[in-house]
N, C-alpha and C positions, 0 to 999 in steps of 0.2 A: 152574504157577499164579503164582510168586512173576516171570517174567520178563515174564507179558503184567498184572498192576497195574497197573505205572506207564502203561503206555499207556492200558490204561482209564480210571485217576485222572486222566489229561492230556486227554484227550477227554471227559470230564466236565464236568471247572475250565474248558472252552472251551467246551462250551457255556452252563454257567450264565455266564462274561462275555460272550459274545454277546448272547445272550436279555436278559442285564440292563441291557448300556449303553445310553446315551442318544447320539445322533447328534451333536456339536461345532455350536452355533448359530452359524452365518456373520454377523460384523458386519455390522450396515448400510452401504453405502453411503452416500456423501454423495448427498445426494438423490433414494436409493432410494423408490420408492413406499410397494411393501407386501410380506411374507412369500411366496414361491411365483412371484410377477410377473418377477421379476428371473432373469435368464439364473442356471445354476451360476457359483460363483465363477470356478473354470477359465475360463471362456470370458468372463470380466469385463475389460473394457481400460480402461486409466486416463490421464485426465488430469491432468497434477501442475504443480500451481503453485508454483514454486518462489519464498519470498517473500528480502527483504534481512538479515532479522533476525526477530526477534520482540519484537512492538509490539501492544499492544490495535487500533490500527491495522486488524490482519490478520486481527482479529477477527470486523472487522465486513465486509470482502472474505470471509473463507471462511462468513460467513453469507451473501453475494451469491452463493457458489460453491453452497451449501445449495440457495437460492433460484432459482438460474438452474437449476440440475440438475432441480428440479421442473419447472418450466415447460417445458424440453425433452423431459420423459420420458426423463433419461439411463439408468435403469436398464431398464425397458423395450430398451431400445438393444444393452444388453449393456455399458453405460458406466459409470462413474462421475468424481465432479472428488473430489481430494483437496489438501490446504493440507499443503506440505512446508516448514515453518518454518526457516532458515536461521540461522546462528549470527554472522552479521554479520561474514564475513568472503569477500573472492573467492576463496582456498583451499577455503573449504568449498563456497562455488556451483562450482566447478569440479570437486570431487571427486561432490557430486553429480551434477552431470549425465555425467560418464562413468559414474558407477551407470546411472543410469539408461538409458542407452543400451545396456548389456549386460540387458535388463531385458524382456523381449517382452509384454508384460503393456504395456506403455507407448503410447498411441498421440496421444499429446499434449503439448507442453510448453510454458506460462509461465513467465515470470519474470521479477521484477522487478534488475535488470542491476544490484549497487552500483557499480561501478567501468564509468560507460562508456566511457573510454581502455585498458579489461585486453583485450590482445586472445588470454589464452587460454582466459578466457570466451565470446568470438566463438569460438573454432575449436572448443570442445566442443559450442556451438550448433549450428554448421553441420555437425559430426559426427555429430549427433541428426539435422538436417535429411537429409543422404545416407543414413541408415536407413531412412528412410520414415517419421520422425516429424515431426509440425508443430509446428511451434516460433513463439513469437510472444511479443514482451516487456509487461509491462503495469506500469504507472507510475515504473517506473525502466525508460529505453533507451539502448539502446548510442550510443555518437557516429554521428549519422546523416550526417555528413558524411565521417566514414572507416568504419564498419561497416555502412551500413544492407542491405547486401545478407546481412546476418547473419539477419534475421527480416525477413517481407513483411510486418506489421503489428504498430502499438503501440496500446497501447489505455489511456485513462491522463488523466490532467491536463495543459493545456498549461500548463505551468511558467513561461512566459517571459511570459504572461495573469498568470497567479498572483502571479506575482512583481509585474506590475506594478498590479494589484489593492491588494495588501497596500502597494506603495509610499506608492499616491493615497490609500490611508487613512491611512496613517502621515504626510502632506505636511498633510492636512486636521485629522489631530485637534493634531498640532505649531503648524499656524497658531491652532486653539481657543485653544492655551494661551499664546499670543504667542512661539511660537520660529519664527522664518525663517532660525535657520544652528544648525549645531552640528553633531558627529557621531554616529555608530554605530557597531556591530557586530551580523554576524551569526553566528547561529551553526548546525551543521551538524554532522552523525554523518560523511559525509565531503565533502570542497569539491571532488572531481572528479567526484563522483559528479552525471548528467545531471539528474535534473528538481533537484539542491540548487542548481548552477551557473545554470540558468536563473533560476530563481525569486530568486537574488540578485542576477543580472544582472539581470532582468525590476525587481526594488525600486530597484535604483540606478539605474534607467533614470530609472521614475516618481517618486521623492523627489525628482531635482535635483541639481543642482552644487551650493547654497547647504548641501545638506547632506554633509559629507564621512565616505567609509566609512573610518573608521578601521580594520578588519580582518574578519576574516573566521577562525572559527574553527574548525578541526574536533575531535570529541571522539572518534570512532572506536565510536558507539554504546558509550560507558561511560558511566552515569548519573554516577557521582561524577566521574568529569571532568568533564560538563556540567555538572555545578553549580561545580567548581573555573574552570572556562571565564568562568563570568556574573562570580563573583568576580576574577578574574584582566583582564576585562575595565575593570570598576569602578574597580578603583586606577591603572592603567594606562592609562586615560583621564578624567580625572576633568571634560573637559569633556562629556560623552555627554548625550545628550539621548533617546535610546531603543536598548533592546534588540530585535532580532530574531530569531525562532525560525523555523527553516527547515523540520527535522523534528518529527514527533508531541511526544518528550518533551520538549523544547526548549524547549515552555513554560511547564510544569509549574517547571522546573529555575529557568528567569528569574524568574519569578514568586515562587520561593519565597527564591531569594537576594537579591533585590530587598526583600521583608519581614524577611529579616534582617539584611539593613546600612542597612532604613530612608530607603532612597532612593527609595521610591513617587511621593513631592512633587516630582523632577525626572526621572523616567525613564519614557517613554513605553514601555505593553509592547506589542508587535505581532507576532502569530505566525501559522503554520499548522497546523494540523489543529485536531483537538478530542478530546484522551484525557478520559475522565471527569473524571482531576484538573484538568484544561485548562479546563474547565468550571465547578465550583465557583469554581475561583481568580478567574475571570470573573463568577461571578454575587456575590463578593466582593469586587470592584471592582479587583481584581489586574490583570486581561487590558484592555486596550482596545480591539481588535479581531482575530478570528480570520478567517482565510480557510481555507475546508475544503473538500477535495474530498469525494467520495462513492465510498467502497470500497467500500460497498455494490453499487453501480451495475456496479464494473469487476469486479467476481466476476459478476454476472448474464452481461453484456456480455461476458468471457473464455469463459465454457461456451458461450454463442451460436455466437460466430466458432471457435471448437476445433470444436463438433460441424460445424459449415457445411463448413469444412474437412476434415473427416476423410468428412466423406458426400459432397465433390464437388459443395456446395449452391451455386452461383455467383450465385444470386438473392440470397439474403441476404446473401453477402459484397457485392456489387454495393449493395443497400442501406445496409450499414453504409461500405462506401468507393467513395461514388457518383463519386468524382476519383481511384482509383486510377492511378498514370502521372503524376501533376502532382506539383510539387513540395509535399511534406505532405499527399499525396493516402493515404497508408497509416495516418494516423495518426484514432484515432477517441476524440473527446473526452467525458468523461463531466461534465462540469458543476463549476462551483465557487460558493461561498456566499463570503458577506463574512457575519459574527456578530457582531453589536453588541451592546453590553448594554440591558437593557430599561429604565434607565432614563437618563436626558439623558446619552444617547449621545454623544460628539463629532463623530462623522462621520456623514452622511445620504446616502444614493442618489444625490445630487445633485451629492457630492465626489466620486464613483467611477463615471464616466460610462463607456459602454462596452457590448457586448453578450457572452452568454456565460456571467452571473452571476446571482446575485440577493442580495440583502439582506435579512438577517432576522433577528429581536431577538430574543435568549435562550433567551425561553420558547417562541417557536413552533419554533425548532430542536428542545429538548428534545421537543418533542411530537412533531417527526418522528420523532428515533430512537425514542418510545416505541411509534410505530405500527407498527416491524418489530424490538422489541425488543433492542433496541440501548443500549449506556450509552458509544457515543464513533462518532468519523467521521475 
């Protein structure tokens, strides 16, 4: 009696925790439907956006990732997109993506490229690519004149547009204030990095020789450098007639060093993107013009051309790169904004000629992010 107990006791205790547990609730997917719809996790393939860093920024792309995964029925599919935030450095984009290539579950990958000269970034790409994985960069890309056979498409901001966007505002609100020479500085998380290099190339294009770049800064995505950058800039040029902001925090950082050494009255501020703080600082007359792309747009637009790809869909690749083969024929642009303030703005539609953009004051921006709940771009 005393040796068959424990087994009875043991076959008891198992079935009262059988009978009592509850089955482990499987997270949603990013732009899963609904409960039961969605293939078993097991058989779930992902696509992973691997971003530069982490930036509100990528916020508002992995709500485009959210957004575009509904509209495709990725879960339905057996799919999902997911936002793999990077630590802002190409060590860690590299260590990632050999993850992820040992990784079967994986049948996608983005990423936005910080260093487009690393080329062992390219080769963990095209090591994902010889898996069977699709690989495609989205608003940071590799140097397409020595890597572009690293990914068949970018999908993203034309940068060297952007840049010279932000110039023609910066030439027009400079002439508002009676300046036609002086210099600058831009600034930048890094200066080799592709869409930073463009877009300062693209402002020094459109600003002019009359105005001279005094330098060009990188901070390495560290906030308190950035704000050490705008300072260090200040003393060290003390003829500067504007600051420029390259990436997201860039502005936030100018804007707020600029109101503590008080130099508002001679320093033009001109940036890109739009983080919430980027915003207030602007609707309190800090910012003078922002150019913003739409990460919203390049999350929809990346789940498109991923799922297209991964199902062999050649129409709608064919529609989004109707000049694939041409020179810039891989690249698919999502739109940029020139942001003015709402009121007597210094630059108008009329200083920033060109197609590809649009112009719009303050409060109608805030309206847009508020119509897909959004608090930056």
């Amino acid at each position: 009696m005393n040796s068959v107990r424990p087994a009875w006791l043991a076959a008891a205790l198992l079935t009262i925790v059988c009978g009592c547990a509850k089955p482990a609730a499987n997270p949603t997917p990013s732009g899963a439907s609904s409960p039961g719809v969605s293939p078993s996790a097991t058989s779930v393939k992902r696509f992973v956006f691997i971003t530069n860093g982490d930036d509100p920024f990528w916020d508002a792309c992995n709500a485009g990732l959210v957004e575009g995964a509904k509209r495709s029925g990725l879960a339905e599919k057996g799919l999902r997109a997911v936002m793999d935030k990077g630590n802002g450095t190409a060590q860690g984009q590299i260590e990632r993506l050999r993850q992820l290539a040992s990784q079967a579950d994986v049948a996608a990958v983005a990423i936005s490229v910080i260093q487009a000269e690393n080329a062992a970034i390219v080769e963990e790409m095209k090591n994902l690519a010889a898996k069977g994985v699709k690989v495609i960069t989205v608003d940071g890309d590799v140097n397409r004149a020595t890597f572009r056979d690293a990914r068949p498409y970018y999908i993203g901001t034309d940068n060297i547009i952007g840049g010279r966007l932000l110039g023609s505002a910066a030439k027009a609100i400079l002439a508002a204030r009676g300046k036609t020479s002086g210099s600058y500085v831009q600034f930048a998380g890094f200066t080799d990095n592709d869409n930073a290099r463009a877009r300062m190339n693209g402002f020094k294009e459109a600003i002019g020789d009359a105005f001279k770049e005094a330098d060009r800064m990188s901070d390495e995505m560290d906030l308190a450098r950035a704000r050490d950058n705008v300072r260090t800039a200040l003393v060290n040029h003390p003829e500067l007639v504007a600051l420029v902001g390259i990436w997201a925090y860039n502005a936030p950082a100018i804007a707020e060093v600029v109101e503590e050494r008080q130099a508002r009255d001679r320093i033009t501020t001109i940036t890109f993107d739009a983080q919430a703080v980027a915003i207030e600082r602007m609707a309190a007359g800090q910012i003078d013009a922002m150019v913003v792309q739409n990460p919203f747009e390049m999350g929809i637009q990346t789940v498109r051309l991923l799922l297209a790809m991964h199902q062999g869909d050649e129409a709608t690749i064919k529609e989004m790169f109707p000049n694939a083969g041409q020179p810039d024929g891989d690249i698919y642009t999502t739109g940029l904004r020139l942001i003015i303030p709402d009121t007597d703005p210094l630059v108008k539609p009329a200083d920033v000629p060109g197609t590809g953009h649009e112009t719009m004051p303050l409060s109608g921006f805030r309206d847009w992010l508020a119509t897909y709940g959004l608090s930056s771009s």
